[in-house]
C-alpha positions in Angstrom: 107.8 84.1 135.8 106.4 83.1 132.8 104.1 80.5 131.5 105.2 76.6 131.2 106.2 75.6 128.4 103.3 73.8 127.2 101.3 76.4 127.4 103.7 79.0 125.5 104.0 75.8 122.8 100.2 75.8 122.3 99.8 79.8 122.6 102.4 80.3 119.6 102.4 77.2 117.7 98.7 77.0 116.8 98.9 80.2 115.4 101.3 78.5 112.5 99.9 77.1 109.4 99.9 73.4 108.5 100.0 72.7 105.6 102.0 73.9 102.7 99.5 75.9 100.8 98.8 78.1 104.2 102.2 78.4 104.6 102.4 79.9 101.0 99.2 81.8 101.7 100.9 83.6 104.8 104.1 84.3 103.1 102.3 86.1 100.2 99.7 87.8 102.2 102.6 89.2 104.6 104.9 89.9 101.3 102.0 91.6 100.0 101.2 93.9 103.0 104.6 94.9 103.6 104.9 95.7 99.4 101.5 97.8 99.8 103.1 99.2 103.0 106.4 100.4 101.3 104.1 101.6 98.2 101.9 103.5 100.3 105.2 105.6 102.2 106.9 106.2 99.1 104.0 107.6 97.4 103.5 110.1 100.5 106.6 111.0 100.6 107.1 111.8 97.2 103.6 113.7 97.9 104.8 115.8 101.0 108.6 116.3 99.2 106.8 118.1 96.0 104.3 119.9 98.4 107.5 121.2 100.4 109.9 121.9 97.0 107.4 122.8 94.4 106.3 126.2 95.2 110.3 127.0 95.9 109.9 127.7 91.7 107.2 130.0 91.7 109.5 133.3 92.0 111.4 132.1 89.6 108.2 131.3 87.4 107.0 134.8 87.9 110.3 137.1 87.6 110.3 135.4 83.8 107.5 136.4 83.0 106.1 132.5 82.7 102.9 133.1 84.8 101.7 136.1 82.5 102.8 134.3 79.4 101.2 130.3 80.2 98.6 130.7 82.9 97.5 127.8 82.0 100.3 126.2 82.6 100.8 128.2 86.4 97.1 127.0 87.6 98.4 123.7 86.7 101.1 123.5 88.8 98.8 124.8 91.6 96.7 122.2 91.5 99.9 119.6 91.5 100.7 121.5 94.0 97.4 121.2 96.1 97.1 117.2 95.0 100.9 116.9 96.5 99.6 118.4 99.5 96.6 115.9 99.9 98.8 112.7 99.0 101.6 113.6 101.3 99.7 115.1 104.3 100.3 112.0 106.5 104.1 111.6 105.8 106.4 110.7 109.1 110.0 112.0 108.2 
């Protein structure tokens, strides 16, 4: 039914720091992988959101006669297009 309680005491108290300074380091190393964490979904999002929404113009683009008139400008947004698709591939909705 469980283990005694000394044993669950020495299982999951060891595992805390000591002293201050490790205490500090733990905080910040868990603050900092959670902030990296949050940074790394956001950016795929924003990745996979563009990749889904951007081409949604491109009609538009060529009914106006943009894509004859700036083709630089069109096989620019294909490759934002292509680089949103890379960036965002691994986005969980």
């Amino acid at each position: 039914m469980g283990c005694p309680r000394s044993e669950w005491y020495s299982v999951h108290m060891s595992v805390a720091p000591s002293t201050p300074t490790e205490r500090a380091r733990a905080v910040a190393e868990t603050t900092a992988g959670r902030s990296f964490a949050l940074l790394v979904g956001t950016v795929r999002a924003t990745g996979f959101w563009t990749a889904a929404l951007l081409p949604l113009s491109y009609p538009f683009l060529l009914a106006a006669g943009a894509v004859a008139e700036y083709p630089p400008v069109f096989a620019a947004l294909l490759v934002v297009n292509l680089v949103a698709l890379l960036v965002g591939h691994g986005h969980r909705a």
